[in-house]
N, C-alpha and C positions, 0 to 999 in steps of 0.2 A: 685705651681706656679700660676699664674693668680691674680686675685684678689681678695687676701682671705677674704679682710671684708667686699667683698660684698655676697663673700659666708658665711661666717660664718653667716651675718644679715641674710641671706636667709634661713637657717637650722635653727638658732636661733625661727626664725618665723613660720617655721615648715613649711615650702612650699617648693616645687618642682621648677625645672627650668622652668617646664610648666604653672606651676598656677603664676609664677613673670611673664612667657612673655606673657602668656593672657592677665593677667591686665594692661602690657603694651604697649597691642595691637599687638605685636609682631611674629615672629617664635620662637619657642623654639631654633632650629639654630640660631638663629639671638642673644639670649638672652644668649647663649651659648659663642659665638665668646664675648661677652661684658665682662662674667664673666671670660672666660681665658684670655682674655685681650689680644686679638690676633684683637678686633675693641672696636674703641670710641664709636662710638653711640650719637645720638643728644641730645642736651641739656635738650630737654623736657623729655626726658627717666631718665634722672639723674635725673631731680626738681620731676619725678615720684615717683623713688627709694627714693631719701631724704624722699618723704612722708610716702611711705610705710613700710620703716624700721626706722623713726623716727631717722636717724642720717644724718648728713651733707653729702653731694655726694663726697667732696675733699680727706672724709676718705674713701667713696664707690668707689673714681677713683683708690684710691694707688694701683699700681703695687708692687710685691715679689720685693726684693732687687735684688735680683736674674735677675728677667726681665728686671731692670736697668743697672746693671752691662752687662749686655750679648747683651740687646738690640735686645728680642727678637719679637719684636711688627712687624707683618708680613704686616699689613694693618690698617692705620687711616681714612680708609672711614670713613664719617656717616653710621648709618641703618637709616630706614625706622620706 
């Protein structure tokens, strides 16, 4: 569950949750709640991610069908 392509881009790339939320200034918690998609995270994090894994953010937002269906998104804060 969560958001698998922006995990898959992340393993693809060969980097840790730690080394994506460094370079996105971030907590690895914080970078964490993005990829299980339990928080949004601000725009400038996405136009990050599009850069660093060379693929669109719309395909980096999609939620499991799963998280759709169930609705299981706990918190749409921003992060930091």
């Amino acid at each position: 569950m969560g958001r698998e392509n922006l995990k898959k881009a992340r393993r693809e790339a060969g980097m840790t949750q730690k080394q994506v939320a460094e370079y996105l200034g971030i907590s690895e918690q914080a970078y964490q709640k993005i990829e299980y998609g339990t928080r949004i995270g601000k725009i400038e994090l996405w136009d990050k991610l599009e850069d660093l894994f060379n693929i669109h953010q719309r395909v980096l937002r999609e939620l499991s069908s799963d998280e759709h269906i169930n609705g299981n998104i706990k918190d749409v804060c921003n992060l930091n």
